[in-house]
GUVO-518141 format. One record per residue: residue number from 1; residue in three letters; x, z, y of N, C-alpha, C, CB in turn. Coordinates in Angstrom, 1 decimal, always signed. Glycine has a CB too. Example, Ala and Ser with C-alpha at 12.3 -4.5 7.8 and 13.67 -1.06 7.14 Angstrom:
2
SITE resi resn     nu     nw     nv    cau    caw    cav     cu     cw     cv    cbu    cbw    cbv
SITE    1  ala  +13.2   +7.8   -5.7  +12.3   +7.8   -4.5  +13.2   +7.8   -3.3  +11.3   +9.0   -4.5
SITE    2  ser  +12.8   +7.1   -2.2  +13.7   +7.1   -1.1  +12.9   +7.9   +0.0  +14.1   +5.7   -0.6
This chain:
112
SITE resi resn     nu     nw     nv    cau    caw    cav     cu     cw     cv    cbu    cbw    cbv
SITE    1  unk +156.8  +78.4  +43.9 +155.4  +78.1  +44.1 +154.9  +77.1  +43.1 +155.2  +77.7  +45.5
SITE    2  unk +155.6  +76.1  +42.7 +155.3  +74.6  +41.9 +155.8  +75.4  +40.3 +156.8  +72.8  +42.6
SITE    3  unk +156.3  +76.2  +39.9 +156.5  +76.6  +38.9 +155.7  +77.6  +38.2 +157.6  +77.0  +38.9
SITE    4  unk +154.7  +78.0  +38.8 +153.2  +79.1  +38.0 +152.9  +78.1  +38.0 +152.1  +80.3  +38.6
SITE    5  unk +152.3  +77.1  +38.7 +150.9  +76.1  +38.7 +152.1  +75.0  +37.3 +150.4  +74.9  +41.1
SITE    6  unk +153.0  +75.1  +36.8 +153.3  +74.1  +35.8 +153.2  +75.1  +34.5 +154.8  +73.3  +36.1
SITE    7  unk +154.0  +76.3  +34.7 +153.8  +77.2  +33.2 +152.1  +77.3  +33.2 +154.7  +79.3  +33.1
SITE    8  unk +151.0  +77.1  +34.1 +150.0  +77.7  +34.0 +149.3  +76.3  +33.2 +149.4  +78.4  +35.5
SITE    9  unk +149.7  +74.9  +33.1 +149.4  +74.1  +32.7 +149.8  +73.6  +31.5 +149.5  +73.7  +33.4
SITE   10  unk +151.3  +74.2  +31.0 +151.6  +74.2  +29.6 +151.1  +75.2  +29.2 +152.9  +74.2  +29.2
SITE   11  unk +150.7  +76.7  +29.2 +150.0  +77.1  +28.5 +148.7  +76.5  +28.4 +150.0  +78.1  +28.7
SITE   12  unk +148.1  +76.0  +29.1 +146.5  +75.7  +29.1 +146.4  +74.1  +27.7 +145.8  +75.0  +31.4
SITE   13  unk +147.3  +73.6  +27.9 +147.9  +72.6  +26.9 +148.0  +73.2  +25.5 +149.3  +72.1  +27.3
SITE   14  unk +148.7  +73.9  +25.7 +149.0  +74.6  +24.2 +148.2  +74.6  +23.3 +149.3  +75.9  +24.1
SITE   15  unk +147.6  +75.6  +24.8 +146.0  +76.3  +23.9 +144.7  +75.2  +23.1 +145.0  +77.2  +25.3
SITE   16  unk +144.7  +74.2  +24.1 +144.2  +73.1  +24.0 +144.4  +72.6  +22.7 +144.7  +72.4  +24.9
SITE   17  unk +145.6  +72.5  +22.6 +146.4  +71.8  +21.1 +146.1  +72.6  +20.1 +148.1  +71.8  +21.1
SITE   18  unk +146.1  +73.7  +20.3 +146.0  +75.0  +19.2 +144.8  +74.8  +18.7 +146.0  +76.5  +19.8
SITE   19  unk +143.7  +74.6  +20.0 +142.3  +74.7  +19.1 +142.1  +73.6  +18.6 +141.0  +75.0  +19.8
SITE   20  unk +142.3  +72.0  +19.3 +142.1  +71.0  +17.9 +142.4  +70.9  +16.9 +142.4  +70.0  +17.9
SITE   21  unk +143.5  +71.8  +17.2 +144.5  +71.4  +16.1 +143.9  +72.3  +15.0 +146.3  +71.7  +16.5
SITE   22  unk +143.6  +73.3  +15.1 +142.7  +74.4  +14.2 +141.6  +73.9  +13.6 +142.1  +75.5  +14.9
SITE   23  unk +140.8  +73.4  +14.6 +139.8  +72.5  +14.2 +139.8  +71.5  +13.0 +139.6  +71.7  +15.3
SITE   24  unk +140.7  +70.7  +13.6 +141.3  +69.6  +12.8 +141.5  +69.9  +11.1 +142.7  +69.4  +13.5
SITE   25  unk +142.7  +71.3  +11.2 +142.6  +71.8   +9.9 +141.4  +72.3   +9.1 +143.3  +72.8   +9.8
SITE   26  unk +140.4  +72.7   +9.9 +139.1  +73.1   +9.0 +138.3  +72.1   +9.0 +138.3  +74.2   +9.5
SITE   27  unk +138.2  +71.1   +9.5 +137.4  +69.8   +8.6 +138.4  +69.2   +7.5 +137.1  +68.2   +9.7
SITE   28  unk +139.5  +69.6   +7.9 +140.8  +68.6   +6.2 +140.1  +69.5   +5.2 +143.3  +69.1   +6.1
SITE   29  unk +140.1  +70.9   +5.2 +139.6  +71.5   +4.1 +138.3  +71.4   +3.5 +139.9  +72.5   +4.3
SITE   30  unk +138.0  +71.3   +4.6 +136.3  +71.3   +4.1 +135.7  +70.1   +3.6 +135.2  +71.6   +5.3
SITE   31  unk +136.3  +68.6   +3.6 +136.4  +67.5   +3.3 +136.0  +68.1   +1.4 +138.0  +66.7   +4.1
SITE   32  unk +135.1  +66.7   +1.3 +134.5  +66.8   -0.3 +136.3  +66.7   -1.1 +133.0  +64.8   -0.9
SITE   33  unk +136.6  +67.3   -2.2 +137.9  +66.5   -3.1 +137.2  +65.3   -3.5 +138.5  +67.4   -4.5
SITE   34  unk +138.6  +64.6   -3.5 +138.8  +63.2   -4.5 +139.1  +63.5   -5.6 +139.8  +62.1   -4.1
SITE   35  unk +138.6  +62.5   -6.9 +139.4  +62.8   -7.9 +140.8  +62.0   -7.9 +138.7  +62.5   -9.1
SITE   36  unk +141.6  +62.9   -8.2 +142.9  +62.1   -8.6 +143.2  +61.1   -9.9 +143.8  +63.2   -8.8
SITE   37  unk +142.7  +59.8   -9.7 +143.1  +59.2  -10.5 +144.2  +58.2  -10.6 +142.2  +58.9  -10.8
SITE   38  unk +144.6  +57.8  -11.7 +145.7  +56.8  -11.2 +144.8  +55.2  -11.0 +147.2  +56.8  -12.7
SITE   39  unk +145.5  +54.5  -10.1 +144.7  +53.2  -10.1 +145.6  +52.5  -11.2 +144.6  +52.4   -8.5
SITE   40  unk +144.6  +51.2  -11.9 +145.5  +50.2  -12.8 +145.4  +48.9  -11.9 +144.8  +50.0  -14.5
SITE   41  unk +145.9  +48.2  -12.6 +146.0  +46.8  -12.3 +144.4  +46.0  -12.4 +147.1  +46.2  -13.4
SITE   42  unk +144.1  +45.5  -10.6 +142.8  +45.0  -10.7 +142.6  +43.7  -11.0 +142.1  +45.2   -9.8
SITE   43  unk +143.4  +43.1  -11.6 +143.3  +41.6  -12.1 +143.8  +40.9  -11.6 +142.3  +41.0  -12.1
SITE   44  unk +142.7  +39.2  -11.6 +143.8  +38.0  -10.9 +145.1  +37.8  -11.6 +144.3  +38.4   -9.5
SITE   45  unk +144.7  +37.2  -13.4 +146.0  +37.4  -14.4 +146.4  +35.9  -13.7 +145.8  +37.7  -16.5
SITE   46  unk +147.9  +36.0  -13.7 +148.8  +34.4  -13.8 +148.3  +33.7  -14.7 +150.5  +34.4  -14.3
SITE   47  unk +148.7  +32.2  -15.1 +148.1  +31.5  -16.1 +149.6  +32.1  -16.9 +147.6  +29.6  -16.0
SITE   48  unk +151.1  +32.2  -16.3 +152.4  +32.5  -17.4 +152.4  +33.9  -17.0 +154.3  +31.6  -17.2
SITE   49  unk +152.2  +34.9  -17.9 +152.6  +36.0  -17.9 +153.9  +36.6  -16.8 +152.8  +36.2  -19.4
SITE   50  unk +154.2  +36.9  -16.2 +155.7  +37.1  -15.9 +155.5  +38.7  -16.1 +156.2  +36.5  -14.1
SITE   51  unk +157.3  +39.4  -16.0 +157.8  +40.8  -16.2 +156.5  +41.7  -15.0 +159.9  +40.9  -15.6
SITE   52  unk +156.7  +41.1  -14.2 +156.4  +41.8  -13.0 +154.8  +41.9  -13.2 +156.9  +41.0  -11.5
SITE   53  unk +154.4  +41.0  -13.2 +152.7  +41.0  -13.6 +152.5  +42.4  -15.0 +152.1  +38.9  -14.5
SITE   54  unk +153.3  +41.9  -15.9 +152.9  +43.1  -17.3 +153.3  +44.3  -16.8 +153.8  +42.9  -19.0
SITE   55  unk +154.1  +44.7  -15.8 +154.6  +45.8  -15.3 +153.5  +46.3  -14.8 +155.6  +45.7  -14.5
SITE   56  unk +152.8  +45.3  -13.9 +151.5  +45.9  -13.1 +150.7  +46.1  -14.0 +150.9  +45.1  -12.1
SITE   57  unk +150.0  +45.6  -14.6 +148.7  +45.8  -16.1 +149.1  +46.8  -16.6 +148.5  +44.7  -17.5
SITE   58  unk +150.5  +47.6  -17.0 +150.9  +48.9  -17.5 +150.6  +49.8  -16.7 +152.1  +48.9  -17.8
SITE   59  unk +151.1  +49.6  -15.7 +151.4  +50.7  -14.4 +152.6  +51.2  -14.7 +150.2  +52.1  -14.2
SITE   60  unk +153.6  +50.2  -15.0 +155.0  +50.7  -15.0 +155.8  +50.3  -14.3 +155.5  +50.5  -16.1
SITE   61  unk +157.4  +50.6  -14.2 +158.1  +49.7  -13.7 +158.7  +48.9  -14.2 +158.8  +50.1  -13.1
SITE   62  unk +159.5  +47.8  -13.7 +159.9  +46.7  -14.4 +161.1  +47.1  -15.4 +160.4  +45.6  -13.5
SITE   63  unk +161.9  +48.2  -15.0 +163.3  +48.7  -15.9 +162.6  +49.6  -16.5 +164.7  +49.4  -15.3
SITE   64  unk +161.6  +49.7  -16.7 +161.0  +50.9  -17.9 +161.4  +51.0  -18.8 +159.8  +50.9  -18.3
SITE   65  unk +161.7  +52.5  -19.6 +162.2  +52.4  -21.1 +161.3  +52.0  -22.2 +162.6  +53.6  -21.5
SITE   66  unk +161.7  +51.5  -23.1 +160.3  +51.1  -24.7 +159.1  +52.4  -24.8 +161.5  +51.1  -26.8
SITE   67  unk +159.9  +53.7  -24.8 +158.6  +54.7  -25.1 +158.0  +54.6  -23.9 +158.9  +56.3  -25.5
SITE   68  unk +158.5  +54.7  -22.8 +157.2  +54.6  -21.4 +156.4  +53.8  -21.6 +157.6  +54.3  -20.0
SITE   69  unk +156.7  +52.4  -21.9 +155.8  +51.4  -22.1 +155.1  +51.9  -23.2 +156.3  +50.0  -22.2
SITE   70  unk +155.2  +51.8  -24.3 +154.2  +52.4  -25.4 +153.3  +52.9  -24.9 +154.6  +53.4  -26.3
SITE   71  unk +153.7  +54.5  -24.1 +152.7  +55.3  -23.9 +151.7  +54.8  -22.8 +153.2  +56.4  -23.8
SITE   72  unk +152.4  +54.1  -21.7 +151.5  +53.0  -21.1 +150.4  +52.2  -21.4 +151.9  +52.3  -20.9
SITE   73  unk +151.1  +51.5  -22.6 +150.0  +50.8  -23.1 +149.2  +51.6  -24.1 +150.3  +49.6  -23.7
SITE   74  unk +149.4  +52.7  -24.6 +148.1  +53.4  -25.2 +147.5  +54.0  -24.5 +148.2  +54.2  -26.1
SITE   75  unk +147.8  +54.0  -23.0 +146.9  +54.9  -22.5 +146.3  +53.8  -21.3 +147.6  +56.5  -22.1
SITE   76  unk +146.4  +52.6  -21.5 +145.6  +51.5  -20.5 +144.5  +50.9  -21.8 +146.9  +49.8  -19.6
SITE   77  unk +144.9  +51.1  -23.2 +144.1  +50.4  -24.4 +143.2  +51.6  -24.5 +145.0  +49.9  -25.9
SITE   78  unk +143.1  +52.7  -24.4 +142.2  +53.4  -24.4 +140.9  +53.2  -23.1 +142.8  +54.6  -24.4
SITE   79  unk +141.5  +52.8  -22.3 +140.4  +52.6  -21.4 +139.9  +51.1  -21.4 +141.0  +52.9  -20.0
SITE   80  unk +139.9  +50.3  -21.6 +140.0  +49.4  -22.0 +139.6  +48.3  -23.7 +141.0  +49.5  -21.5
SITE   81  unk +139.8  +49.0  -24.5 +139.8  +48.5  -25.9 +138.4  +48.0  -26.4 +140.3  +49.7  -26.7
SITE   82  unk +138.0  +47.2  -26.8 +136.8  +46.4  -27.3 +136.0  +47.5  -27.8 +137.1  +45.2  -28.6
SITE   83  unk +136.5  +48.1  -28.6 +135.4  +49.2  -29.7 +134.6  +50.4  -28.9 +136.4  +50.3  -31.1
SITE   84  unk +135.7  +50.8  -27.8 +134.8  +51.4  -27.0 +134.3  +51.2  -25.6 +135.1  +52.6  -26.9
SITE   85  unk +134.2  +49.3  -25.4 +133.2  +49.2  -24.7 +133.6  +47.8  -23.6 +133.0  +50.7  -24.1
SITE   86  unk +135.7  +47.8  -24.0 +135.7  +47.2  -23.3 +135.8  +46.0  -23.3 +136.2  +47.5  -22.9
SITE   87  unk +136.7  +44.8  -22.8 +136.6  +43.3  -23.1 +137.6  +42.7  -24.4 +137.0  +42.6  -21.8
SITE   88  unk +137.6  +41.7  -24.8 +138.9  +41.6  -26.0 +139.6  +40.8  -24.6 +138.7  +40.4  -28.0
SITE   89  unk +139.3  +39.9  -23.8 +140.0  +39.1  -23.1 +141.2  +40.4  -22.4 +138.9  +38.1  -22.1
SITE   90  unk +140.7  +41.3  -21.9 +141.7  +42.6  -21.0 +142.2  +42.7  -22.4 +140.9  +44.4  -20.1
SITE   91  unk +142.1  +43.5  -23.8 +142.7  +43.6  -24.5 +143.9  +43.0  -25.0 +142.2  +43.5  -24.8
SITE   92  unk +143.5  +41.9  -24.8 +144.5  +40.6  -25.1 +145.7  +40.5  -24.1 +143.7  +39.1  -25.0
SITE   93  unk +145.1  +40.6  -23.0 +146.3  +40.9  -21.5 +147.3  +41.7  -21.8 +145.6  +41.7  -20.1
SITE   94  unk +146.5  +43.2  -22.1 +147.2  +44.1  -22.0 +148.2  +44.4  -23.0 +146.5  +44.9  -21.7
SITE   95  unk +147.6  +43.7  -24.5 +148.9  +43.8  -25.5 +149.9  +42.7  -25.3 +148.4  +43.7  -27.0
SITE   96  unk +149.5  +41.5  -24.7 +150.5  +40.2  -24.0 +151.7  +41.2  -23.5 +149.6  +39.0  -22.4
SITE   97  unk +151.0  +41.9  -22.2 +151.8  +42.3  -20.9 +153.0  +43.4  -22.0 +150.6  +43.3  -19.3
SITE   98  unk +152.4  +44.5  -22.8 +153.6  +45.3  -23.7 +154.7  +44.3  -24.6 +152.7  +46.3  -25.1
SITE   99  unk +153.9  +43.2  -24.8 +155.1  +42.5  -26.0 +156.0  +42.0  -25.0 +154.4  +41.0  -27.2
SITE  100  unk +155.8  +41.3  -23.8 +156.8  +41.4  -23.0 +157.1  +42.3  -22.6 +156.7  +41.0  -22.2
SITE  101  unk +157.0  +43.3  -22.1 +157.7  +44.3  -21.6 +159.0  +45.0  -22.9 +156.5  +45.4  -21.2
SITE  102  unk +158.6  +44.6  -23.5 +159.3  +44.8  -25.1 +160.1  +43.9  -25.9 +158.5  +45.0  -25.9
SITE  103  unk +159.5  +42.9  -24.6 +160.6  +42.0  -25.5 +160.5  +41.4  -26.5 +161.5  +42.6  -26.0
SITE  104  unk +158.9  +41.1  -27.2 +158.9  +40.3  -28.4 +158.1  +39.1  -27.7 +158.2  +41.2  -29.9
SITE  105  unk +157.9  +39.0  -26.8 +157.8  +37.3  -27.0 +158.0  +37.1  -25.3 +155.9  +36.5  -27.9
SITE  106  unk +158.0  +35.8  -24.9 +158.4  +34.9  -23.9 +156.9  +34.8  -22.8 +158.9  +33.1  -24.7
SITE  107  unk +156.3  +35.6  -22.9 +154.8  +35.2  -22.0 +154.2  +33.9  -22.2 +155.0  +35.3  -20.3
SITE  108  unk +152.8  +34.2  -21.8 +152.0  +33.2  -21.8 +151.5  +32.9  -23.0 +152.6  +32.3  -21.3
SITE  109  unk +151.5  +34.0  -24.2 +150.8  +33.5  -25.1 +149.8  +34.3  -25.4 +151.4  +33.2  -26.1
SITE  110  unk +148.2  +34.6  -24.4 +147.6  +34.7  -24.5 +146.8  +34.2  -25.5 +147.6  +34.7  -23.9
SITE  111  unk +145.5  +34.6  -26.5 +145.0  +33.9  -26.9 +143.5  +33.1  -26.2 +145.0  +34.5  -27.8
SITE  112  unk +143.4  +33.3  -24.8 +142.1  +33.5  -24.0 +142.6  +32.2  -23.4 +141.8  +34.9  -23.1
């Protein structure tokens, strides 16, 4: 007798679930797209450069290889670069943060 009145309540559940849950999928889709961009590093530089900071300004990791960083930093100096538009002070960061990452100098020698 107690066992219809319970299957009659998991189905009614199911169904329940089924239609939000349908629902649910047709607003995900219908939702505007985002563009996929990558985010960079939104500031708040150290006064000493450290690894981990130039890693972030790249959007790299800290064991990154020399060509990843390159192409890192040519493609954060393109967005960024004085001539088309952007600051010398980010400029300056962002070639600081590669010479560390590379190894040619000790941080902190901003010229800013």
């Amino acid at each position: 007798m107690v066992t219809p009145i319970v299957a009659g309540i998991a189905v009614a559940a199911a169904a329940y679930a089924g239609k939000y849950g349908m629902e649910a999928w047709q607003a995900f889709k219908a939702r505007p797209p985002r563009p996929r961009m990558r985010r960079f590093y939104e500031g708040g530089f150290q006064s000493t450069m450290t690894r981990r900071e130039a890693a972030l300004i790249l959007g790299v990791r800290e064991s990154t290889a020399a060509e990843k960083v390159k192409e890192a930093h040519r493609r954060v100096m393109v967005a960024n670069h004085p001539d088309a538009g952007g600051s010398h002070y980010l400029a300056s960061k962002v070639n600081e943060a590669k010479d560390l990452m590379l190894g040619r100098s000790k941080g902190g020698g901003s010229a800013f």
